[in-house]
N, C-alpha and C positions, 0 to 999 in steps of 0.2 A: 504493500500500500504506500509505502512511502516513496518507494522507487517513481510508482504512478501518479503522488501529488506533484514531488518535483518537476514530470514529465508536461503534467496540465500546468503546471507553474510556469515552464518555459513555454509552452506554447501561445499561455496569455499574453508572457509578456512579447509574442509573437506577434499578437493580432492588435494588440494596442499598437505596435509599433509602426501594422499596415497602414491603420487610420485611426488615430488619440479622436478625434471631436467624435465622429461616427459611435467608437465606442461609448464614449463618457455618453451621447443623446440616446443612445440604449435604455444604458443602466437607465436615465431620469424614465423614460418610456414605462418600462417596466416596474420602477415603485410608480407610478399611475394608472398602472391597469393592475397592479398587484392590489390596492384598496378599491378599483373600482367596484369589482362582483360585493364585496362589503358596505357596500353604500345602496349599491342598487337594490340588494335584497331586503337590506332597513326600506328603502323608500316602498318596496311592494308591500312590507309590514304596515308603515305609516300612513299607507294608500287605502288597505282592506280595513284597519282601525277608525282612520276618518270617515270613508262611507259608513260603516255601520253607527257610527255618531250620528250621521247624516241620518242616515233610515230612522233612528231610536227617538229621532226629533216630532213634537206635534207636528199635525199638517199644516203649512202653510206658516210655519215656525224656521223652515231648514235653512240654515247658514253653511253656504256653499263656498264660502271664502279658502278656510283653511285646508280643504280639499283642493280647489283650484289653484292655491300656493303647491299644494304636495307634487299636483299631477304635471305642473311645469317644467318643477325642480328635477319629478321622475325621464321629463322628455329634454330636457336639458340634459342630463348624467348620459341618458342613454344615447344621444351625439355625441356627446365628450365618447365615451366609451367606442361608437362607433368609429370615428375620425382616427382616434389613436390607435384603433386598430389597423386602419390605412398607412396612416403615417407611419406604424411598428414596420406593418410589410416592406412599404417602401425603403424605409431607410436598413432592413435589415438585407435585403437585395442588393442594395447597394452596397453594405459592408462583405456582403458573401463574396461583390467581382473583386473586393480590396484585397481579403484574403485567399482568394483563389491564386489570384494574382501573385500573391507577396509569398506565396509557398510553389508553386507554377515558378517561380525565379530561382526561388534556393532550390528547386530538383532540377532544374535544367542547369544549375553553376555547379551541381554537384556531377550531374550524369557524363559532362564534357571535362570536367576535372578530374574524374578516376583515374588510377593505374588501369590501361589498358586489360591487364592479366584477368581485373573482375571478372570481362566481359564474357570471357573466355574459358571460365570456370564453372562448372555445371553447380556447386555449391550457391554460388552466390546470386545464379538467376532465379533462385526460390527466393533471397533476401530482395532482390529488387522485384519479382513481382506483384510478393506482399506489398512493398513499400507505395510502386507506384499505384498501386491500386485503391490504396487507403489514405495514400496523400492528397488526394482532392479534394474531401467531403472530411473525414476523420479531423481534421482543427478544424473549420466552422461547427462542426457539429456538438465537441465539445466546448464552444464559448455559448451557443445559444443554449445549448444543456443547461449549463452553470447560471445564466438568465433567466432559464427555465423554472429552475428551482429557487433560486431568489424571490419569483414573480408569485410560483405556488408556495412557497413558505411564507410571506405578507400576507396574504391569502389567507394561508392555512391559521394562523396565529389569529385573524379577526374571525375567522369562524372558530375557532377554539373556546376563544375568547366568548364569543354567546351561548353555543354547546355547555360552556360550564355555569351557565347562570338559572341554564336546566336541572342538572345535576352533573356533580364529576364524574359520576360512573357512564355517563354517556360520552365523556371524550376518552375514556379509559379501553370503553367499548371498542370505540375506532381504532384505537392504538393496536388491542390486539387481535383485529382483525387484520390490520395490514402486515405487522412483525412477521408472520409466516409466509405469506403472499412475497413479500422482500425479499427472505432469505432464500426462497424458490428462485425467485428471478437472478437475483444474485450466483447462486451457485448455478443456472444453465446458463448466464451470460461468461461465465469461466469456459464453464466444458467448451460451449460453442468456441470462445476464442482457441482453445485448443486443439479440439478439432479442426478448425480452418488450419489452424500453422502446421498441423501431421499430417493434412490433404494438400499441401501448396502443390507437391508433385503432381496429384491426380487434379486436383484443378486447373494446373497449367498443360495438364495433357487436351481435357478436352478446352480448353482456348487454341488450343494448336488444332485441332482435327477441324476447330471453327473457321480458322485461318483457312486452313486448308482447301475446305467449302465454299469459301468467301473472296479471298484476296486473291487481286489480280494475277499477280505471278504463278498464280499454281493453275489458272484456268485451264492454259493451253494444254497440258499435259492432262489435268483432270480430265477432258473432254476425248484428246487422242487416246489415251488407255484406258478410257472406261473408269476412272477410280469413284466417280461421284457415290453409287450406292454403298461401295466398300468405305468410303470414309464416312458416311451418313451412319454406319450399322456401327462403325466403331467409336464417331460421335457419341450416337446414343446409349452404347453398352456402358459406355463410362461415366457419361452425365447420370446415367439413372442408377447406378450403383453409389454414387457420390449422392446425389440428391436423398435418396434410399436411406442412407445413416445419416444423413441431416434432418431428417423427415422422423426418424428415430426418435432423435433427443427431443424435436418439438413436443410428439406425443406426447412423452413422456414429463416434458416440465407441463402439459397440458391436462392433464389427468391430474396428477400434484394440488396446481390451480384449482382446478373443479371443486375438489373436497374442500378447498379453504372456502370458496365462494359461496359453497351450500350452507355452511358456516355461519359465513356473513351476511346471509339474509334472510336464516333465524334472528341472529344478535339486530339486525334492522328492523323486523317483525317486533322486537322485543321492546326497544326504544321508542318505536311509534306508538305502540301502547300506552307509554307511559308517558307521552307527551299530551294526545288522548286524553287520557286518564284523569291528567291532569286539570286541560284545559274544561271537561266535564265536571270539575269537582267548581269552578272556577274560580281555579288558582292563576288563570290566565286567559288572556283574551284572544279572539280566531286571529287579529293581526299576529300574536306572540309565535300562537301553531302553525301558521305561515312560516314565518320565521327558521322558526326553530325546521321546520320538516325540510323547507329549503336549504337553510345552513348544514342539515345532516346530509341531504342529498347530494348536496353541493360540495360540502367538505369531503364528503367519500370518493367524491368525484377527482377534486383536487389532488386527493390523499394519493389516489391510482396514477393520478398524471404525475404526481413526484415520485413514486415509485419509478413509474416508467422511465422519467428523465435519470433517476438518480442510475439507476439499470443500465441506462445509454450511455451515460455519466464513463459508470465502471469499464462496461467493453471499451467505449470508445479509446478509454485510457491504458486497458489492456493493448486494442489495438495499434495504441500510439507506438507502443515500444517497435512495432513494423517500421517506423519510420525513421527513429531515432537509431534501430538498429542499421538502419543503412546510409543515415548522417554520419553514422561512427565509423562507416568505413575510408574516411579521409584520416584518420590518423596513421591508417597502413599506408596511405599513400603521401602522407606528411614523411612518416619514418625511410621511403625511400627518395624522398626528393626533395628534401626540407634542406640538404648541404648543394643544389644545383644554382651555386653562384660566377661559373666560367663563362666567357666569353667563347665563342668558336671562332677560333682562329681566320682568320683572314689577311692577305691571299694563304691556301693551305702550300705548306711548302713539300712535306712529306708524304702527305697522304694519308689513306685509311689503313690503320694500322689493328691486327684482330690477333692477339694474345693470346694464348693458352685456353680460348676462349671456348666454355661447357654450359648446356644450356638444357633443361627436359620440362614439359608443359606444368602447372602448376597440379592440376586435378591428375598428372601420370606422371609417374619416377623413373621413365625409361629416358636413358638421354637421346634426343633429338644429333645433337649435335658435339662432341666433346674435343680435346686440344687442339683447337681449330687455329693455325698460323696461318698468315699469310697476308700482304701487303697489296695494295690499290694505290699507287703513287702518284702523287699529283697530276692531273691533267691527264690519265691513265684511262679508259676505259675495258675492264674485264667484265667476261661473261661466265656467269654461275651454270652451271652442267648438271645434272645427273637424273638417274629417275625418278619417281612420284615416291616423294616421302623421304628423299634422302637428308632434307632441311636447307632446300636454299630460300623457301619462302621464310621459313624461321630467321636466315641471315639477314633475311631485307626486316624482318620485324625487329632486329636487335638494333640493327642501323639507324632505324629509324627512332629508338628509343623506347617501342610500346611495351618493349623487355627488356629486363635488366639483367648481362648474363649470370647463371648461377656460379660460372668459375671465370677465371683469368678476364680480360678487359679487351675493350674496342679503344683506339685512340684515334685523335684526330691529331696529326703531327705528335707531340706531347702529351696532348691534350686527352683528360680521360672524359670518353664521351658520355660518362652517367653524372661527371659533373659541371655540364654546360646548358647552361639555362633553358627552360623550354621554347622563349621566345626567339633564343639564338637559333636552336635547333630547326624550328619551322620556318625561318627566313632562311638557311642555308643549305638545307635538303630537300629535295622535293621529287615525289613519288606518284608512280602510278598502279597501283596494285591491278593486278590478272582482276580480282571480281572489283572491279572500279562501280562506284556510288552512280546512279542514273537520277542526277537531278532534275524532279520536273517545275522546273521553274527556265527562262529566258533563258537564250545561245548565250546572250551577253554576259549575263551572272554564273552561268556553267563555266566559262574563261577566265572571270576574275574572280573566283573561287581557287585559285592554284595562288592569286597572293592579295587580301582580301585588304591587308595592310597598309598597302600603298593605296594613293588616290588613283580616282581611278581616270585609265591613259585610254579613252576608244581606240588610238592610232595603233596602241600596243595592244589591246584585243583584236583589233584586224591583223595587226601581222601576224601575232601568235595565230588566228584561223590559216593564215595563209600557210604559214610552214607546216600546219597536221594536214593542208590536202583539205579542207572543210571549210571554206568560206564560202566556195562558190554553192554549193550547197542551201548554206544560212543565209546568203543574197537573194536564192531561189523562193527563199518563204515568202507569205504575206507582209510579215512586220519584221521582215529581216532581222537583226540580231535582238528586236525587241519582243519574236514570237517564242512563247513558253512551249515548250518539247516536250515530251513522251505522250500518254495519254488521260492522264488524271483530273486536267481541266477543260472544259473549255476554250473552242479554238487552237487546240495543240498542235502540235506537227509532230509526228510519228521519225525514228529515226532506225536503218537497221542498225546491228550490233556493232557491226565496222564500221560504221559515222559515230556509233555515240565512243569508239574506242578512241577516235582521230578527235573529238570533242575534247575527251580527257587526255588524250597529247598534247591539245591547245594551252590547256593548262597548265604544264610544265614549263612550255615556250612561252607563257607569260610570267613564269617563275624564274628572276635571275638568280637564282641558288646555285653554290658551288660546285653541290652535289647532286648528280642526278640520277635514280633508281629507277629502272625500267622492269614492272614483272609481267613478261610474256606480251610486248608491247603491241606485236604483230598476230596473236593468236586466232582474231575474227575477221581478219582482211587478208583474200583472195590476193593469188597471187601479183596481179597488176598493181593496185591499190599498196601491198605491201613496199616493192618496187620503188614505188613515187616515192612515201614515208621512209621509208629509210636513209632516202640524202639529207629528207630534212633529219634526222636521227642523229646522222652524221655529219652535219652542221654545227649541234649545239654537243654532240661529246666531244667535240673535236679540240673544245674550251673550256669543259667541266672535266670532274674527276668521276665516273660514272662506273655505274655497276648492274649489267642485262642480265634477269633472269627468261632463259630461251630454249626451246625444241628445235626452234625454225633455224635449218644449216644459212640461211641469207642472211639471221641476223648474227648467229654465233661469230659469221666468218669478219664482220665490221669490229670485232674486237681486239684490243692488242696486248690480251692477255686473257688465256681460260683456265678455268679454275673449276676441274672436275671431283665431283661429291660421291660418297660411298660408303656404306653405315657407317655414320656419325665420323668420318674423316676426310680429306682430301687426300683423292687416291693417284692426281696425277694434277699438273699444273705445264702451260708452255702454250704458244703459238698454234693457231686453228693448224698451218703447210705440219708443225713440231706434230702435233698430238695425232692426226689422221694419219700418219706415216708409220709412227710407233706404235707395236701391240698393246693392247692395254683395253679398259672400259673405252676408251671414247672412242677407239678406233672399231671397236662394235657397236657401239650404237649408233655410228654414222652409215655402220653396214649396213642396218637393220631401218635406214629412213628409205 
């Protein structure tokens, strides 16, 4: 519990911090409508009393004054009450986009600021799908909770307050009526949060068979192999086994319920009697049984709606820990990049230099890669070799920084590259990964996304199209560099694989980075198309320090240095005429193209 107030403690001071006036005109909101249902129900009291004065009067005696004062004041309260309940919605709509908003910022500074490795680990995509799933609604829900019960606890205390003028064993009544009702909800708002966090697996499976159904990328293949019915029967075999023991625990806190309930309206049966009872004896008047039968109904009422808030209160605060558990995951990524104050050297003199360098995934302890030597020397362009899985996409991942190796070091000249700042790193490397990102947004913005830093040069977005071979292309469209690509909007323009590959070429040539990382740059462009690109290719390594991971013998052979790969070692190193001449791995697999 304590762990959980702290948790709503930060998150308050969370939401004040989105919008201080919005909050503070809440709180006022809320003690106004907290005394209002207390006032309104005296006035229906003072309303049914004064008529009957009215009635009890000789005829032609009746003084309709004090009634006409009652029934204003009752049409007045009940505007106020209605109005502030406008104005609550309103301004509480408003505070929901503040804080949507202001938590919508910390997961997006958080999800671009990870160590790469999260993303990559099957552990941690249960922690962020809890997170992101809960982070949306989960703080607004518990600031208006807390509202909530402020608003029913005013409330509940001016109805307590006349309850007791009944008798005390009529608010005692209510107390323990609810006490078990509570400790019900309380102990299945536990299990449930439990159970969600032991099904995050099975829940992220069937969101994935939903995907699968649903998102664009899987259509084409759903529809050529028939997979639609098979993933519909595996959607549903798992949803309904999930839903199945969710459907469980409700029963079951719902049966619990029942018996208290049957409970509760004997012990209401019991009270009205005696209010009844009372009022036949008269010890009080039909306005008082008004009153009073109101205040019990009404306070029962109230009693349930704090239950329930306080209920939502708990989960919420259980489920906050989803969030905070994945806020905490920047201290792992604080602990490895918290010493990254180097500069990257500029002009490089030496080169890429790869140390004793041993690397194995974080979720598997087989090494990928291990005493991995060997140099890239300035202005140098070498091409990375060998078969599927040998680890030379891992090299380009270490290069880049999104891993940190687990033995020996990558240098840049001296320079050790796990401690050169991140800003250095993305102005001086620049990559095109084999599965490159298909942004569907403008030609224009897909080019100057390679350096987003600089202002922005149209002359240098045209050239860079020109060198991938894809301007004429993007001239061809409607709104030429200002038409949005792929197919997700409206007005799109469709591109094949090989234009959007020469799109993310564009992007490198508008990147003047030292370094330049090519993975499989030629893989979806025909052999013409290939041809063209590759002078431009060979243009700009001709000036960078560059490093091709490749199949394709036309691009291996533009290299002036190969660097053949072979469980987790470099099994050969030398000149495309060197290495095809000599027995060995690469002079078979040039057999075998």
């Amino acid at each position: 519990m304590k762990k959980a107030r702290q948790q709503i403690k930060t998150i308050l001071k969370h939401i004040f911090s989105s919008a201080p006036l919005l909050t503070v005109f809440n709180v006022l909101i809320v003690l106004i409508r907290g005394v209002l249902p207390l006032l309104l129900i005296y006035l229906v009291k003072l309303t049914v009393d004064e008529l009957q004065a009215v009635i009890s009067m000789p005829q032609g005696e009746e003084d309709y004054s004090r009634l006409l004062i009652v029934l204003i004041l009752a049409g007045v309260l009940f505007l106020i009450n209605s109005l502030s309940a406008s104005l609550a919605s309103l301004v509480r709509e408003k505070q929901a986009f503040a804080i949507s908003d202001f938590f919508d910022k910390i997961i997006h500074n958080k999800t671009t600021s990870l160590s790469y490795s999260f993303f990559e680990f099957p552990k941690y995509q249960n922690i962020f799908y809890r997170a992101l799933n809960e982070a949306s609604h989960r703080p607004a829900r518990v600031f208006y909770g807390i509202l909530g019960i402020f608003q029913n606890s005013i409330t509940l205390l001016a109805m307590g307050g006349i309850l007791l003028t009944v008798h005390w064993s009529v608010l005692a009544v209510l107390l323990i009526i609810v006490v078990p009702i509570a400790a019900i909800r309380l102990r299945y708002a536990k299990k449930m949060f439990h159970f969600k966090r032991e099904n995050t697996v099975h829940e992220r499976k069937v969101s994935y068979y939903n995907r699968l159904l649903t998102a664009p990328e899987f259509a084409k293949e759903l529809r050529v192999f028939d997979l639609g019915n098979y993933f519909r029967k595996k959607y549903y075999s798992l949803k309904i086994s999930w839903r199945q023991a969710q459907y469980k625990l409700l029963v079951d806190k719902t049966k619990k319920e029942t018996t208290v309930q049957i409970f509760a309206a004997v012990a209401f049966f019991a009270v009205y009697g005696f209010i009844a009872f009372k009022a036949y004896n008269h010890q009080i008047s039909i306005g008082d049984v008004v009153l009073y039968f109101l205040a019990m109904q009404r306070g029962y009422s109230y009693l349930q709606e704090l239950l329930s808030r306080m209920t939502g209160l708990y989960e919420d605060s259980l489920f906050l820990d989803n969030l905070f558990e994945f806020l905490k995951l920047e201290d792992d990524k604080n602990e490895i990049h918290s010493h990254k104050k180097l500069i990257f050297p500029r002009p490089i003199q030496k080169g890429i230099i790869f140390h004793n360098v041993g690397f194995h995934y974080p979720a598997n302890q087989k090494w990928v890669i291990r005493n991995m030597n060997f140099t890239i020397n300035a202005g140098e362009t070498v091409a990375i070799v060998g078969i599927n899985g040998a680890g030379k996409t891992t090299l380009v991942k270490l290069l880049c920084g999104l891993y940190q190796p687990i033995e020996g070091e990558i240098l840049i000249d001296d320079t050790p590259l796990s401690q050169i700042k991140n800003s250095e790193m993305n102005a001086n490397i620049s990559v095109i990964f084999q599965d490159f990102t298909l942004y569907n947004v403008t030609a224009r913005e897909n080019i100057l996304f390679g350096n987003v830093h600089n202002e922005t040069d149209d002359n240098s977005i045209y050239e860079a199209a020109q060198k991938a071979g894809i301007d004429q292309i993007i001239e061809d469209f409607p709104q030429k560099y200002n038409t949005t690509l792929g197919f997700l909007f409206d007005g799109s323009e469709q591109m094949s694989p090989g234009e959007w590959q020469r799109l993310a070429l564009a992007r490198s040539f508008y990147n003047d980075s030292q370094i330049i990382i090519l993975d499989e740059p030629t893989s979806a462009l025909d052999s013409f198309a290939e041809a063209k690109l590759l002078k431009y290719i060979r243009s700009i390594t001709s000036k960078r320090t560059s490093l091709i991971i490749s199949h394709r013998i036309s691009t291996i052979k533009m290299a002036d240095k190969i660097v053949v790969l072979d469980g987790q070692k470099i099994a050969q190193t030398g000149t495309f005429e060197e290495l095809v001449n000599k027995e060995g791995i690469f002079s078979k697999m040039m057999t075998l193209k």
